[in-house]
C-alpha positions, -999 to 999 in steps of 0.1 A, spaced: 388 320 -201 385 330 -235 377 363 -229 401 369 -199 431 362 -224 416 387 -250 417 413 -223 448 406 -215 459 409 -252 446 439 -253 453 461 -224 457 495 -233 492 513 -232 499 537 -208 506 569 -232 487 564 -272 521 565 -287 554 540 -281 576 563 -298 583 595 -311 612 592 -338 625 629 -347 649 633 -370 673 661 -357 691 661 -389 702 648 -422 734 669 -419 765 645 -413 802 651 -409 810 616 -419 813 598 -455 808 560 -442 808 535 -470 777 521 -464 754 548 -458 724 555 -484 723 592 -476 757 602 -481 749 625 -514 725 643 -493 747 647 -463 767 680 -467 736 697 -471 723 719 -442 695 699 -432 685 700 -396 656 704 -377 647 739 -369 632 746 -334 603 762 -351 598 724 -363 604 715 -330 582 735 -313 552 722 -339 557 686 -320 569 695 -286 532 697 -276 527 659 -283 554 644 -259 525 640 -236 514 609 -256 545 594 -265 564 570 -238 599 575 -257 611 599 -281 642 592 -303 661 624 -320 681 601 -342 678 607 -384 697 598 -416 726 624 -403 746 629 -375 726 640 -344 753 657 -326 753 682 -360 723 696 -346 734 727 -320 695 726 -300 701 689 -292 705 694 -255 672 716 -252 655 685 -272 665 664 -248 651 686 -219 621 690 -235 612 654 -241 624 643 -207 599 675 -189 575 658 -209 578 623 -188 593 607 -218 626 583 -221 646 600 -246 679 592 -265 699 589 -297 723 572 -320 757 593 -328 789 583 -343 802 600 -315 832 623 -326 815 658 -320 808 643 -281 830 670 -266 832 662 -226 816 695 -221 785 684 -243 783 653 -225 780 670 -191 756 685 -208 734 659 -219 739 640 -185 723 673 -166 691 668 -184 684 635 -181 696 615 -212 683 582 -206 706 564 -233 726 569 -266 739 549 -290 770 547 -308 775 537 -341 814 523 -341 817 492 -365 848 476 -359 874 471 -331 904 478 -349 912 514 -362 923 503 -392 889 484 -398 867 513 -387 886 543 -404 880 524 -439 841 520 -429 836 557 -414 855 574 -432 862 611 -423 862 599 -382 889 596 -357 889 561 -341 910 568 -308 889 604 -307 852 587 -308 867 562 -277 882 588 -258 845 608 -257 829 574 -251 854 567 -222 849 604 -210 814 600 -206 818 572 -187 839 587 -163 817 614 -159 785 587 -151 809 570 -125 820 605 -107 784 618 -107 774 585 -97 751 582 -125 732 551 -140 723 572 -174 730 579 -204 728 539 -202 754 535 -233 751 507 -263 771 504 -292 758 494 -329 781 467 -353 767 466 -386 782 433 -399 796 433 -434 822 409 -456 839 415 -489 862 446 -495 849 457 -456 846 431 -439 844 435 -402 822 406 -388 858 386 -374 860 415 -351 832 407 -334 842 390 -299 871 419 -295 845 443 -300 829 430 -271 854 430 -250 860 467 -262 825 481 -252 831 459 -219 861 484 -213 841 518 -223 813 506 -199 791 498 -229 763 477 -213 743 466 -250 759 458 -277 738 453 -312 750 435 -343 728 449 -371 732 436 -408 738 456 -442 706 457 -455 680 485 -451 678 512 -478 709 492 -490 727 511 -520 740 495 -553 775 492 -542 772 471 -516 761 445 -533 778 408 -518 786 430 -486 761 415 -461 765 385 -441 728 374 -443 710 352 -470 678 343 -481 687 307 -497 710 279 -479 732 286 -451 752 317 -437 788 315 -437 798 289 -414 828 311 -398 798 342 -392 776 315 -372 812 309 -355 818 345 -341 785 347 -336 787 320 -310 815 333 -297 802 372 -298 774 354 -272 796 333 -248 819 367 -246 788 385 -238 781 361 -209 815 362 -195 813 403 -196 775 406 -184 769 426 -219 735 427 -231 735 412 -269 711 417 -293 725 397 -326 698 400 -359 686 371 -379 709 360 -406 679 343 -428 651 367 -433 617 353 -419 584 378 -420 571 390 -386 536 400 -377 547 437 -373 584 450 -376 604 465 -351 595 502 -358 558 489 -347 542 519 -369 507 512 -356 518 528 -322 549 546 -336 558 572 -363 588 591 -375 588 629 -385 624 644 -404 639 672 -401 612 689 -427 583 687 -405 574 656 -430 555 624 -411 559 590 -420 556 557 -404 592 549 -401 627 567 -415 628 540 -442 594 552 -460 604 590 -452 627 580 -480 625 551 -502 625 558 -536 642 519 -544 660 497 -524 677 460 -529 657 432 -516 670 393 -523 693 410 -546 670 430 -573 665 463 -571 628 476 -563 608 503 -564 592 518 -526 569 543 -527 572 572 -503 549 570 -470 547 612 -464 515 616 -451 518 655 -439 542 678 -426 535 694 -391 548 729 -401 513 725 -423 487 707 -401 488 692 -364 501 659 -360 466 648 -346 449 655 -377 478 639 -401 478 606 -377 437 604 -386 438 609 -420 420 581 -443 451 572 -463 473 569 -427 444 550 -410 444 520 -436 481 521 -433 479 515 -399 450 488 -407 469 466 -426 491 461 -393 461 460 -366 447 434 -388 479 409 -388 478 415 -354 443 404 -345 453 376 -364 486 367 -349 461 371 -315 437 349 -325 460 321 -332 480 327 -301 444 323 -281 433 292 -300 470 275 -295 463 282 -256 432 265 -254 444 234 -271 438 241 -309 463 248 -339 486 278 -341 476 288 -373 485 326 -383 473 335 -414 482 369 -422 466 395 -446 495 414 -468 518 438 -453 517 480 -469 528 476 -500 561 498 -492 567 471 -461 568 437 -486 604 446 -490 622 460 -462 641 435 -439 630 453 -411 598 429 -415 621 403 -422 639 402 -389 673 407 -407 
């Protein structure tokens, strides 16, 4: 028996890589108060097809490739050729936008290749509550392209792009989190079918500071746990998929990005494990500022990806992961034949100990 649920533990994946994250750009035509990157974004820093071509020959092995980076994807003119590409390739393939550049002409174009979903970052229900968060973007403007592309899915009697929306939770001088259940009913009306409530926390920058809604010590706000509850019951009533984040951070085995099956190249050519080690140079974890080393461990434009993925330095990255793994494993086995769950877990990359993405926040 023992050995039956090992193999089923282990069962091999059907392509070597989950996912593919490119970063199409860290050009952005957007100034949103919360963003980390917003020095860098007026730069002209997009990925280049000759960049593009370096990976294309990869999307063989990957089952998913996303094209979203630090900027706005939609900056990026080749994005609709990306998207062929990857799809040819037998791979699912989206991105996150703040959808203002999604002219309806761009999104026919993007539904004749095959877009299998995108993602659109709109934080607040009420124009007055998103135009002081994204500042620079046009409220009714982002709706009207969402609604467009939805009439274009119904009159081509299309399933995809399947569409989410993303509601990064804040309080303070930008608080949005009340908005929560109208937001719901919102994405209901645009024929949103997922709707994720992300919190302010990754690469977070010294000014916001008090602006997130999660805690490490006692209790979240008691009227956040109330829309929360209510964000869920309104998803019920409108059959919207909800994916709400943990308000009290609590270490996972592996985070979300998964780097031992996944791995992130920007718009350089550089690879990382994940778009938060392509550039952490500090970051505020339980309210202290730390320092992250970088996690750049080539740059395809210099070397193929196969030989970067197998160097020694990315190998015991990837180790450190396996390992906690095969732990987490081993418990899970010994719990099912009638012993203790007991997961004891060797330490997490040294750039990982303080990102709440392995926090589940």
């Amino acid at each position: 028996m023992l050995e039956k649920i090992r193999k089923h533990l282990s069962r091999p994946a059907r392509r070597p890589h989950q996912l593919l994250q490119i970063e199409s750009s860290l050009h952005c035509n957007l100034e949103c108060i919360m963003c980390p990157w917003t020095e860098i974004h007026h730069q002209d820093k997009i990925l280049t097809l000759e960049t593009f071509d370096r990976i294309r020959p990869y999307f063989s092995q990957v089952e998913g490739v996303d094209l979203t980076g630090g900027g706005e994807t939609l900056m990026n003119p080749h994005i609709p050729a990306m998207v062929q590409a990857a799809r040819q390739a037998g791979c699912q393939v989206g991105f996150s936008t703040n959808g203002l550049m999604l002219s309806p002409a761009l999104a026919a174009a993007l539904v004749d290749r095959s877009l299998d979903w995108i993602s659109f970052s709109v934080d607040a229900a009420t124009s007055e509550t998103y135009q002081k968060i994204r500042q620079g973007s046009d409220f009714e403007t982002v709706l009207e392209n969402m609604a467009a592309l939805r009439d274009l899915k119904t009159r081509l009697g299309r399933n995809t792009p399947k569409m989410m929306m993303v509601f990064v939770m804040m309080t303070g001088d930008y608080q949005n989190y009340h908005e929560l259940p109208a937001y719901l009913e919102l994405a209901h009306s645009l024929g949103v079918e997922q709707v994720i409530v992300k919190n302010l926390d990754v690469i977070t920058k010294d000014i916001n500071f008090g602006r997130g809604v999660f805690t490490h010590r006692g209790t979240p706000l008691p009227s956040v746990e109330a829309i929360r509850e209510q964000a869920r019951e309104k998803s019920g009533e409108l059959g919207i998929q909800l994916r709400l984040y943990e308000l009290q951070p609590r270490q996972q085995v592996i985070c979300e990005q998964n780097p031992v099956r996944n791995l992130y190249i920007n718009w350089a050519g550089n690879v990382s494990p994940c778009i938060t080690l392509s550039y952490a140079e500090t970051r505020v974890f339980d309210g202290r500022q730390v320092h992250v080393p970088c996690q750049v461990f080539g740059n395809v434009n210099q070397e193929p990806l196969e030989v970067i993925w197998q160097k020694p330095e990315y190998v015991a990255f990837r180790r450190a992961y396996a390992e906690r793994l095969k732990n987490e494993q081993e418990a899970l086995i010994q719990a099912m034949l009638g012993g203790e769950e007991q997961v004891a877990l060797p330490p997490a990359p040294e750039g990982c100990q303080t990102c709440y993405y392995l926090y589940g926040v």
